[in-house]
C-alpha positions as CSV (number, residue, x, y, z in Angstrom):
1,X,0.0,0.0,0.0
2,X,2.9,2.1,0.8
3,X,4.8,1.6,-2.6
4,X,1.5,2.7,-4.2
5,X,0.8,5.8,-1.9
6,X,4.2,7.0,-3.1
7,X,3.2,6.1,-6.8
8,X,0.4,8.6,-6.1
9,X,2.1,11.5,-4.6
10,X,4.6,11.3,-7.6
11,X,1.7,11.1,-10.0
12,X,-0.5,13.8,-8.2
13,X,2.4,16.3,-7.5
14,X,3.1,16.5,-11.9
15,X,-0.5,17.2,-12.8
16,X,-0.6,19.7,-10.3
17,X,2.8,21.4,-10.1
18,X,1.7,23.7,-13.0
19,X,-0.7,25.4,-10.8
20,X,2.3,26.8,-8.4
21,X,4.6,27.9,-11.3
22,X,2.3,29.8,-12.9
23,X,4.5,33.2,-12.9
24,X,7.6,31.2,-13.9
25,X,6.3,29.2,-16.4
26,X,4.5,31.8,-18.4
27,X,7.5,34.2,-18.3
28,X,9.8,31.7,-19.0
29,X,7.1,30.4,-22.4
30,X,6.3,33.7,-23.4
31,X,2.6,33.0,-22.4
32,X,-0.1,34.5,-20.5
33,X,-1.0,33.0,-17.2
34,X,-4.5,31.0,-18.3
35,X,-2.8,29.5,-21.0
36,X,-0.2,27.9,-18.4
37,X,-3.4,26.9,-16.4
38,X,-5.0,25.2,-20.0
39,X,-1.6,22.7,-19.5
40,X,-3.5,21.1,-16.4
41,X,-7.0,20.9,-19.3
42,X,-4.7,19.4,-21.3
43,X,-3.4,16.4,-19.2
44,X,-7.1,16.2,-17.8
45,X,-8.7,15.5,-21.6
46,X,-5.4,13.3,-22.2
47,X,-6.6,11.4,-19.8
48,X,-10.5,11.4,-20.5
49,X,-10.0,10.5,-23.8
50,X,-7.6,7.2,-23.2
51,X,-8.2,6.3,-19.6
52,X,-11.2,3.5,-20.3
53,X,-9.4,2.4,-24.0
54,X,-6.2,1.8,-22.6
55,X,-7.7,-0.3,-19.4
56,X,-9.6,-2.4,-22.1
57,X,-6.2,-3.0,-24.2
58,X,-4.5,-3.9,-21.8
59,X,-7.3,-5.8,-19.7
60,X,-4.8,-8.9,-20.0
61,X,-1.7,-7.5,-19.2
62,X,-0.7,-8.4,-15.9
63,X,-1.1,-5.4,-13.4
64,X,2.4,-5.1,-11.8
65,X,3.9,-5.2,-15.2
66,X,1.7,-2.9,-16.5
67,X,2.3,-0.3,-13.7
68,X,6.1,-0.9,-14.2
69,X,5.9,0.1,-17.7
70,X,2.9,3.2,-16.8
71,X,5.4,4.7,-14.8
72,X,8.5,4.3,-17.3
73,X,6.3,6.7,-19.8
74,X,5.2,9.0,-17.0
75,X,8.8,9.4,-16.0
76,X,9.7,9.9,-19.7
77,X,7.1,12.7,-20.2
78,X,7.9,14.6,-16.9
79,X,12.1,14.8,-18.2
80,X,10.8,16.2,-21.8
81,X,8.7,18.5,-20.2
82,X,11.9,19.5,-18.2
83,X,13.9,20.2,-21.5
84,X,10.7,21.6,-24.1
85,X,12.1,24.6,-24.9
86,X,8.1,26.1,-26.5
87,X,4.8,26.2,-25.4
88,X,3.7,23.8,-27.8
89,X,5.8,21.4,-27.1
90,X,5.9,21.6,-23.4
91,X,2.1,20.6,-24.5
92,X,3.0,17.6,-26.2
93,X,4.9,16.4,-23.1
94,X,1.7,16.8,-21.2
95,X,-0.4,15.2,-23.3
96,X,2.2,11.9,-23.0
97,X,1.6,12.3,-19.3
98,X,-1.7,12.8,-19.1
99,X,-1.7,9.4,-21.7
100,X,0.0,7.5,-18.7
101,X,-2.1,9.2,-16.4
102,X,-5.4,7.8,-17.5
103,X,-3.8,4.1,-17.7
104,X,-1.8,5.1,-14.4
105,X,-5.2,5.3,-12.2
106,X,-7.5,3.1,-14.0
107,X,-4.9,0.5,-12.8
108,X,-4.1,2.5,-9.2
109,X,-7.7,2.5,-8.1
110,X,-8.8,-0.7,-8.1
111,X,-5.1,-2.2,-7.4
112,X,-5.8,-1.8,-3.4
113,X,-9.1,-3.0,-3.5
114,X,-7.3,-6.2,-5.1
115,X,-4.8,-6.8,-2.2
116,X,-7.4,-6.4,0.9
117,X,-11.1,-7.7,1.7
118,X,-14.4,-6.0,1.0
119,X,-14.5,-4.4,4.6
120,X,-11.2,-2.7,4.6
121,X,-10.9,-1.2,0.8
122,X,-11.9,2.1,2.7
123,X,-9.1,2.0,4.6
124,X,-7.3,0.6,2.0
125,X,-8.2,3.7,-0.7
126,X,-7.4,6.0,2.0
127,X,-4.0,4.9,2.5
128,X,-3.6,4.8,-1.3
129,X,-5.2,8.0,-1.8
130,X,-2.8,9.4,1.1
131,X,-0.2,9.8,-1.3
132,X,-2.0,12.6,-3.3
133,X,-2.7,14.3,0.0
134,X,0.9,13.9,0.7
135,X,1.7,15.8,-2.5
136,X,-0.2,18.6,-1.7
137,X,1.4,18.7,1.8
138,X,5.0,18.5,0.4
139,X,5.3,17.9,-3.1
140,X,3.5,20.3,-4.9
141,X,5.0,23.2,-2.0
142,X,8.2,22.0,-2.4
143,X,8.0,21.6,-6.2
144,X,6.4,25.3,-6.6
145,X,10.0,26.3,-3.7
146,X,12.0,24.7,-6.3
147,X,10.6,25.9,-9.5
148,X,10.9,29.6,-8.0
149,X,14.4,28.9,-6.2
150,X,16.0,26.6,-9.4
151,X,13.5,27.2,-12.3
152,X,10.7,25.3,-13.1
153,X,12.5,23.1,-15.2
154,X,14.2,21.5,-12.3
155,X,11.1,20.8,-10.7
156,X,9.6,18.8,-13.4
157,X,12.9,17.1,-14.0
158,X,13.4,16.0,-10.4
159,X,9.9,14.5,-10.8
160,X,11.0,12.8,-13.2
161,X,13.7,11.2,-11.4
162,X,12.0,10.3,-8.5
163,X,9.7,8.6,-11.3
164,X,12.2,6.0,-12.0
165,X,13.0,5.4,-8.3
166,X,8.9,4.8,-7.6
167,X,9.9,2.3,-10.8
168,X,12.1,0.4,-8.5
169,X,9.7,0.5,-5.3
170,X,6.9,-1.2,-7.2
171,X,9.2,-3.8,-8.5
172,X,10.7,-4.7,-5.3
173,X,8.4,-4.0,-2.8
174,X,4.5,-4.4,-4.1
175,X,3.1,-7.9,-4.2
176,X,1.7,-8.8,-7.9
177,X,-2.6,-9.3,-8.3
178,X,-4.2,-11.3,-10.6
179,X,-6.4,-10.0,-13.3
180,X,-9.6,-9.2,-12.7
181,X,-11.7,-11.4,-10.6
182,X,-14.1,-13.7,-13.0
183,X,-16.9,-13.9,-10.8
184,X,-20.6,-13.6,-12.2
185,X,-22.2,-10.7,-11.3
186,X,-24.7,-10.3,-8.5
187,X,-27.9,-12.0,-9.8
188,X,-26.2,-13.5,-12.9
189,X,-25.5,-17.6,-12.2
190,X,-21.8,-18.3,-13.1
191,X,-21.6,-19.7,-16.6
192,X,-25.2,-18.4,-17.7
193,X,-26.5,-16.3,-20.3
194,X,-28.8,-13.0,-19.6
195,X,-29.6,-10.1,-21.5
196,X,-26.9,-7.2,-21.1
197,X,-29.6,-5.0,-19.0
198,X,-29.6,-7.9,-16.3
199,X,-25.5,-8.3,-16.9
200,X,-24.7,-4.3,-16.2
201,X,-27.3,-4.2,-13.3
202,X,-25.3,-7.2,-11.7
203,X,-22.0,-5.5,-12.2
204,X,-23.5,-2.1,-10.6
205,X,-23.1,-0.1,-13.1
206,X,-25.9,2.4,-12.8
207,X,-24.0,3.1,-8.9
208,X,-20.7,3.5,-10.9
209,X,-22.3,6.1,-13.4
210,X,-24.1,8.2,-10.6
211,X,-20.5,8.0,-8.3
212,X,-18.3,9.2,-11.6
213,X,-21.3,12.1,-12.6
214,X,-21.3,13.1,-8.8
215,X,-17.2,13.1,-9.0
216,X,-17.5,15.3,-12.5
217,X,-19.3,17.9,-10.9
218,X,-17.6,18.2,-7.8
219,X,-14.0,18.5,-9.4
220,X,-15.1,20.8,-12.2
221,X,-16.3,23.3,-9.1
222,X,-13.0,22.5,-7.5
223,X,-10.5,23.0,-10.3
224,X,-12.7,26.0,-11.8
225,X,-11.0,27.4,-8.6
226,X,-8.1,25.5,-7.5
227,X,-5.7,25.5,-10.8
228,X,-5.5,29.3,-10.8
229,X,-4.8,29.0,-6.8
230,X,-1.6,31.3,-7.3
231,X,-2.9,34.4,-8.8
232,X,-5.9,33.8,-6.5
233,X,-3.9,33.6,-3.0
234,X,-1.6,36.5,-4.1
235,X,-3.9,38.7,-5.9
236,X,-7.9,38.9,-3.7
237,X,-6.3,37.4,-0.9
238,X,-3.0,39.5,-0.6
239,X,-1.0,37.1,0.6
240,X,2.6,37.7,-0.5
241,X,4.0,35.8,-3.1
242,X,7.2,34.2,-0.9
243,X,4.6,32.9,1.0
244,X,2.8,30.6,-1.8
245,X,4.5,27.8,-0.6
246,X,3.7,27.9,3.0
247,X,-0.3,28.3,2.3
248,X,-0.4,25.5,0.0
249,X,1.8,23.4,2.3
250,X,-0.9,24.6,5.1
251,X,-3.4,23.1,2.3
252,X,-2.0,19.9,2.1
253,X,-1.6,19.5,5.9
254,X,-5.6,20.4,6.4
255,X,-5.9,17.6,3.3
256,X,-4.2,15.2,4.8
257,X,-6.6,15.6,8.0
258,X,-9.4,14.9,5.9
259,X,-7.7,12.1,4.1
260,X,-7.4,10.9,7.9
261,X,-10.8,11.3,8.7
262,X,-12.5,10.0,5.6
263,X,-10.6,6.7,6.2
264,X,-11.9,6.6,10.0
265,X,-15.0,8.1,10.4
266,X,-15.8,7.9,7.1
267,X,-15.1,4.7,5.8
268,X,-18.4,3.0,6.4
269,X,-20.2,5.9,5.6
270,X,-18.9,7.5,2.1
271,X,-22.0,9.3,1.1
272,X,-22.1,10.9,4.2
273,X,-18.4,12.0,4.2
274,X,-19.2,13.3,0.9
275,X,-21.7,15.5,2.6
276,X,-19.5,16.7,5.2
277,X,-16.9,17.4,3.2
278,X,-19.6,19.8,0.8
279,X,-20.6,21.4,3.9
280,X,-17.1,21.8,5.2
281,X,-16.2,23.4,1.7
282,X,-18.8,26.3,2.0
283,X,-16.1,28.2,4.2
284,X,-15.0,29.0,0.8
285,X,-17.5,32.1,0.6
286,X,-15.3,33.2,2.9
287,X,-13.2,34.0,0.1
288,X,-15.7,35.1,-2.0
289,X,-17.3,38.2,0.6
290,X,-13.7,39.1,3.1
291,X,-10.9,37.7,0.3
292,X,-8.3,40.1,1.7
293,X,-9.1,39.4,5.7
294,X,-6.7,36.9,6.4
295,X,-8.0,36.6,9.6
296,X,-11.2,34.9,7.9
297,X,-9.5,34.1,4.8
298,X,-6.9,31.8,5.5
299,X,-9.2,29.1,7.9
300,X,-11.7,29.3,4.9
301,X,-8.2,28.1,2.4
302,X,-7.4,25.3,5.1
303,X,-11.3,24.6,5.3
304,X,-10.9,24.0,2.1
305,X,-7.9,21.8,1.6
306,X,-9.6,19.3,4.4
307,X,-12.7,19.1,2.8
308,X,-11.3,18.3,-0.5
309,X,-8.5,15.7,1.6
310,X,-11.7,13.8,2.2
311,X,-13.9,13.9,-0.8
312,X,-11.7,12.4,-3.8
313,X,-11.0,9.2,-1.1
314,X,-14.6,9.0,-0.2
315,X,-16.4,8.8,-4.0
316,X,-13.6,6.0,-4.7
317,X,-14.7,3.9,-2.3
318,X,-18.6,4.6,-3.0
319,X,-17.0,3.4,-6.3
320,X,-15.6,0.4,-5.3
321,X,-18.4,-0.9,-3.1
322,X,-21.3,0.1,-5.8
323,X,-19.1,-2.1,-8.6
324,X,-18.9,-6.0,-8.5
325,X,-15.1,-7.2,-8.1
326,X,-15.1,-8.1,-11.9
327,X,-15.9,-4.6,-12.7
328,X,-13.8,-2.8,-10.3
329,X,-11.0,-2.2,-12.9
330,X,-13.2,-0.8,-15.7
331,X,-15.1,1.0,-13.0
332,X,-11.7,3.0,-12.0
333,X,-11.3,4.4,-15.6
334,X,-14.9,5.3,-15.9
335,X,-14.1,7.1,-12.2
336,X,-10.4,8.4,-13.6
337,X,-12.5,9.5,-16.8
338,X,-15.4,11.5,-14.8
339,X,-12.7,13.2,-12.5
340,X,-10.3,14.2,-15.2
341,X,-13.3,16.0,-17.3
342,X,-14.0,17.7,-13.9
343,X,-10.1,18.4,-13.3
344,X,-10.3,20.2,-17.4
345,X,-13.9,21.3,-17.4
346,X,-12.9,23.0,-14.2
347,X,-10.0,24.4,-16.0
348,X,-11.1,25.7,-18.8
349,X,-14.5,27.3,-16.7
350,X,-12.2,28.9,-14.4
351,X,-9.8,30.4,-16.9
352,X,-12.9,31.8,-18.7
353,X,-14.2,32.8,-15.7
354,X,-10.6,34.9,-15.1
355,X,-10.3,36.1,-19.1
356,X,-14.1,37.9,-18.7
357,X,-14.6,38.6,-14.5
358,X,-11.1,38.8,-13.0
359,X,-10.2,36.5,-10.3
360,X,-12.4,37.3,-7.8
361,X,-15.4,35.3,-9.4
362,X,-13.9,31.9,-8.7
363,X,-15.5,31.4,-5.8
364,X,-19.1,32.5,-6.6
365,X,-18.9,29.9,-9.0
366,X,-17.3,27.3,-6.8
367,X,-20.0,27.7,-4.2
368,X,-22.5,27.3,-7.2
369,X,-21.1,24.0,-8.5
370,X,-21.5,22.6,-5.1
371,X,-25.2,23.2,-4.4
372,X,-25.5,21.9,-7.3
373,X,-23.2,18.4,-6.2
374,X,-25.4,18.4,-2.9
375,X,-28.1,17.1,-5.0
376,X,-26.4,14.5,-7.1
377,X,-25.1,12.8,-3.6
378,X,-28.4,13.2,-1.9
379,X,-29.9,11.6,-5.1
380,X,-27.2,8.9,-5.1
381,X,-27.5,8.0,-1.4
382,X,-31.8,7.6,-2.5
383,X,-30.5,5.4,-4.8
384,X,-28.3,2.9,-2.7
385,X,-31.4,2.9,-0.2
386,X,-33.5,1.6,-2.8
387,X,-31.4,-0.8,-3.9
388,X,-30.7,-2.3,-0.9
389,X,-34.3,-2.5,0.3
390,X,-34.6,-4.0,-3.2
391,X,-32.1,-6.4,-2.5
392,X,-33.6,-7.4,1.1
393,X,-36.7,-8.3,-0.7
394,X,-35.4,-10.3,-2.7
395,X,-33.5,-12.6,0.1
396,X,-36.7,-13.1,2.0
């Protein structure tokens, strides 16, 4: 679990390390600011658009191999980004990334889920999922001290270093799963033939959908706001720019609280978590109404980083549970597909957002986005409730 939870914070800590070198990358490029932020669009539709192909290629590719070779090309993408001396083709180099990205998670999220039983993959996802919380608590603050200390070129090269030594941890330390489990679906006898309705119902997939729509929405609120999080805490909130690094390591710390929490309190209890975490979020008005009194404004940041510690871990393992093991693997890319169109769709709202409002916007249309995620979660929990009721009836 470990050897993957490092895997993540490597992975996490390269799509978002653009958002922290914002200033250096666009001076450096020649570029304005929100075209910078469009390279974090870019990995996320890289990702949409080969995350569930590439998990069906390679369906029969054994998964520590695969993950091996994953992280090979993400390490690959991460040095050319390093040493693109354009725009364009410090583009391309994300695009590769986001390529390996896609594959990277749809393998990643169901890989714990693999290794423990039913009643610990919270716990397990958590742990996982810790390494992306990790890598807001040191490695996108201490890639964003390094980008403005060395360049940002260094940053994205020592990523890509550290790549090929998370190469060596999975092939040393983390135990090899079989492919994915053959079992027949819930109401589907083992060797029998039903209609494909009957078949997808078995394999939850109408639980997955609703999860990865519910995950969509959420993230394209979040990133709307979160990938232009330097000219944000430095511009409406007046926070100096030497101190960027210490307020998104404070970020990461309040993240990794939430992390904690959804995989205690939580972990029985997802759609309520999910819930919390939305409520929790709200302190982002804070922003919104009293951006430059730090006084209010900086609990409402660190508000924010826990809340949105807890949420990504908690939808994963609504995921898992509402998707039979033979499904979980395809489940994850649908998940990494829905969460990477949220990651870009937030993108690309937020940078239009900045082009025709200016800055402070963002978080009017954060809060928005997340009235609007209340409702798909309340919907979704309806949902479960049903089904299991329906499912009780059924036994007796």
């Amino acid at each position: 679990m470990l050897t993957l939870a490092a895997c993540v914070f490597l992975s996490v800590t390269s799509e978002m390390l653009p958002t922290g070198l914002l200033s250096e990358m666009s001076g450096d490029l020649g570029v304005e600011e929100s075209r910078v932020g469009l390279l974090v669009s870019v990995f996320a539709v890289a990702v949409v658009v080969s995350s569930a192909p590439l998990a069906a290629l390679t369906r029969r590719v054994p998964r520590h191999a695969l993950l091996l070779a994953v992280l090979a090309v993400f390490a690959t993408s991460n040095l050319l980004t390093a040493i693109a001396p354009t725009f364009e083709l410090v583009t391309a180099t994300r695009v590769l990334g986001g390529l390996a990205h896609g594959l990277f998670w749809a393998v990643v999220g169901a890989y714990s889920a693999h290794l423990v039983p039913p009643a610990l993959i919270g716990r397990a996802v958590a742990l996982t999922v810790g390494g992306g919380s990790l890598a807001f608590v040191l490695g996108v603050p201490l890639g964003t001290a390094a980008g403005q200390t060395f360049g940002w070129r260094a940053a994205f090269a020592g990523i890509g270093v550290l790549t090929l030594l998370g190469i060596l941890l999975v092939w040393r330390f983390l135990p090899a799963v079989g492919r994915p489990e053959r079992e027949a679906p819930v109401g589907v006898p083992a060797g029998g033939r039903v209609g494909l309705r009957q078949r997808m119902a078995g394999q939850g997939l109408g639980g997955v959908l609703l999860v990865c729509l519910t995950a969509m929405v959420i993230m394209i609120g979040h990133y709307g706001l979160y990938t232009y999080v330097d000219p944000f805490v430095t511009r409406v909130m007046r926070i100096p720019e030497q101190q960027l690094s210490a307020m998104l390591f404070g970020y990461g710390i309040a993240g990794g609280v939430g992390l904690l929490v959804a995989g205690t309190v939580f972990a029985s209890r997802p759609q309520l978590g999910v819930l919390a975490g939305l409520a929790a979020a709200a302190g982002v008005s804070a922003l919104a109404f009293v951006p430059g009194l730090w006084a209010v404004a900086i609990p409402a940041f660190l508000l924010w980083g826990l809340a949105f510690g807890a949420i990504p871990t908690l939808l994963q393992t609504r995921m898992l549970h509402a998707a039979h093991p033979s499904f979980r693997d395809t489940a994850s890319s649908f998940y990494t597909t829905a969460f990477n169109v949220g990651i870009g769709g937030g993108a690309l709202v937020g940078g239009a957002l900045l082009d025709g409002f200016g800055i402070a916007a963002l978080p009017g249309a954060f809060l928005a986005v997340m009235a609007v995620s209340v409702v798909l979660v309340v919907g979704s929990a309806g949902r479960a409730a049903r089904g299991r009721a329906a499912a009780a009836r059924s036994a007796g």
